[in-house]
N, C-alpha and C positions, 0 to 999 in steps of 0.2 A: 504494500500500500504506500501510497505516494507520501509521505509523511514532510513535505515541505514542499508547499503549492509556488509552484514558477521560480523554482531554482532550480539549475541545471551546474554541473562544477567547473564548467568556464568562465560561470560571472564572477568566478573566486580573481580570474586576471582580468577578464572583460571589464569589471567595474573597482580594478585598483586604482590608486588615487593617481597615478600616472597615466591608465588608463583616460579617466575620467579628464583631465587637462588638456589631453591629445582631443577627444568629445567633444570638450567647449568650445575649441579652435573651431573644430567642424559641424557644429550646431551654428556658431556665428555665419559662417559661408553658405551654410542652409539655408538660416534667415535670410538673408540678402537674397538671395535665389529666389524665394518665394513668394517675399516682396516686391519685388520685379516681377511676379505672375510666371511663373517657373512650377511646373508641376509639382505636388511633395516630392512623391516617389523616387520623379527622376530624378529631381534636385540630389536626392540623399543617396540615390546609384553611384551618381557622378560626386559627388565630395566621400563619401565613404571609400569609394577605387582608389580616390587620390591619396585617402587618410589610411588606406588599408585598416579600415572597421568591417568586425563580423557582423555575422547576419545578426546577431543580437545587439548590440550595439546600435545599428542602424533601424530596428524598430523600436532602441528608445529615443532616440532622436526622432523620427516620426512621431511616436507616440507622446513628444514634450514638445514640438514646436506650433507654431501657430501667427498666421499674417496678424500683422496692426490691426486688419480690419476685422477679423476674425474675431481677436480679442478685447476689442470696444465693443462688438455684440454682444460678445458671452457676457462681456461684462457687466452691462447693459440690461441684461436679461435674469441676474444670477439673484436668485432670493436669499436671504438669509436665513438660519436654522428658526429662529426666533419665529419668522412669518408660516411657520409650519401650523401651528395651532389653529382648529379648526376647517383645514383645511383637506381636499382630499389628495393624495400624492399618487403617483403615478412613478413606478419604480422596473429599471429596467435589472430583473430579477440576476442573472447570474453575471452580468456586468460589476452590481454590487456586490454579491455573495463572493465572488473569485477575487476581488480585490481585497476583500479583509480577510480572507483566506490566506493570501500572499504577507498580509500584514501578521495575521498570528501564527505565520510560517516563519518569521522575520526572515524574506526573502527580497529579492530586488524591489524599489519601489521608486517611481519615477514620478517628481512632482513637472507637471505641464507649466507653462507659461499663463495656461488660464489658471493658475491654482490647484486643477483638478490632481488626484491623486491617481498615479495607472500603472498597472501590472507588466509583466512579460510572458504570464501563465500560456497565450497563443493555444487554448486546446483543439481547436478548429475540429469544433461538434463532438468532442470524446471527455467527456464530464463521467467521474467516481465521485464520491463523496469522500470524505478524507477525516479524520479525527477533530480537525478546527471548523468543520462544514456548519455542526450544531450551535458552537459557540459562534459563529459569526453570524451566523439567523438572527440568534437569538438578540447576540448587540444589536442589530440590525431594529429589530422590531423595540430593543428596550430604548433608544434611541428615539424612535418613533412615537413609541407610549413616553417619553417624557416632555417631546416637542407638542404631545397634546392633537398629534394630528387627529381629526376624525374618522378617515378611512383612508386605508392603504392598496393600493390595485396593481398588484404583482405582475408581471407579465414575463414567463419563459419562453426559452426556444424552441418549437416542439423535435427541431431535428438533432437535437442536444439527447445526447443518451444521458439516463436518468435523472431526464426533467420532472419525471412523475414521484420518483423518490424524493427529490426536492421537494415537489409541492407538498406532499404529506409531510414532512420536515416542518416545512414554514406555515402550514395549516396547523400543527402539533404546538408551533413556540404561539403564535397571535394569539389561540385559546388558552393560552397560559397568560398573556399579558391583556389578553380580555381587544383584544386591539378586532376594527371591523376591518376585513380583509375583503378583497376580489382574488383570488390567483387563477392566473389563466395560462395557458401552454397552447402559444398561436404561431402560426410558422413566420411571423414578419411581424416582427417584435419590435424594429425600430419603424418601421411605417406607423404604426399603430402611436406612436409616441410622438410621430410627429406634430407640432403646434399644441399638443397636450401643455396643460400648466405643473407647476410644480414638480417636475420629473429631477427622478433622483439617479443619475448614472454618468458616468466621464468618457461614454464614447463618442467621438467628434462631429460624426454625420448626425447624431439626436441632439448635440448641445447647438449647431451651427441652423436649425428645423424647428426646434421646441416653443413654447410663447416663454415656458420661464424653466429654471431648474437650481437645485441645490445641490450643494458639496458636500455629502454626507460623508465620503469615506472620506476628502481630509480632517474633516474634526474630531471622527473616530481614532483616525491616526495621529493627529495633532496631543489629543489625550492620554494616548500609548506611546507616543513616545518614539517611533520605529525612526531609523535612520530613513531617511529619504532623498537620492539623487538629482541635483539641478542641473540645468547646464547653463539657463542666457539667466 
């Protein structure tokens, strides 16, 4: 059993602190690239060749950068935890659950330029449950039951192997916190979130789409304390 969610033992050299300088150098020439309307992707093919960065590496640099414009949206758009009370939240389920997974795995954690907190987990559709699965639910909802939300509307992936053992998971913790729940298991999970209010997840194509969203996994981790990697 996978006993530490999105480490692999190259990020033991991959994210040394010399590692990490060589990064910043090439996270800068990213930005600029992109800002001048330069694709991510290709942007970070072509500076990673130069910078010779692995394939990991080069999706945390994807995964933390972000144009000017981008980030006056997000910004723009980002509610505070505070504005949660009362409110109904919309939650992109294993977006969330995988990154505090990563956090109670004390594994790589990549803070973005909009704030947001993101992983390297990469399972592309092959989801276990893992020993921290339960205890990050459960943050997850004790978090929520303390923001006072009124109802929480879950939303898995259905092509994610075991989504359904999740849902009885997070169906299992809400009834423990008394929290009103929706969870649903829909094959397009970010459509669905799109222009939705209050959506709680860090991936780029729902934060850049959504009407509003919170940063719930950085304050989870801001509270624990987890080392977390910058680059700009």
């Amino acid at each position: 059993m996978d006993a530490r969610r999105g480490f692999v033992p190259e990020d033991i050299k991959n994210f040394s602190d010399e590692a990490i300088a060589v990064m910043k150098e090439a996270a800068r020439h990213v930005l600029y690239l992109i800002n001048e309307g330069y694709d991510m992707k290709q942007a970070v093919t072509f500076v990673g060749n130069h910078f010779q960065l692995s394939e990991r590496q080069r999706l945390a640099l994807m995964r933390s950068l972000a144009t000017a414009d981008q980030l006056i949206e997000r910004k723009n758009k980002e509610k505070t935890f505070g504005q949660l009370r009362g409110r109904e939240v919309w939650i992109d389920g294993f977006n969330t659950v995988i990154t505090l997974e990563v956090m109670l795995s004390d594994s790589i954690l990549i803070r973005g330029m909009d704030g947001c907190i993101r992983d390297l987990a990469a399972l592309r559709g092959t989801y276990r449950l893992i020993p921290e699965t339960a205890r990050a639910v459960r943050m997850m909802m004790a978090y929520l039951d303390f923001a006072q939300a009124e109802k929480a509307c879950i939303l898995l992936d259905e092509p994610v192997s075991n989504s359904g053992r999740l849902k009885a998971l997070m169906a299992e913790a809400a009834e423990e916190y008394g929290l009103d729940t929706d969870i649903r298991i829909l094959r397009d999970v970010d459509r669905e979130l799109y222009e939705k209010e209050y959506v709680i997840t860090s991936d780029s194509i729902i934060l850049d789409r959504c009407a509003s969203w919170v940063n719930l996994a950085a304050l989870c981790v801001l509270r624990r304390g987890n080392r977390v990697i910058e680059f700009i």
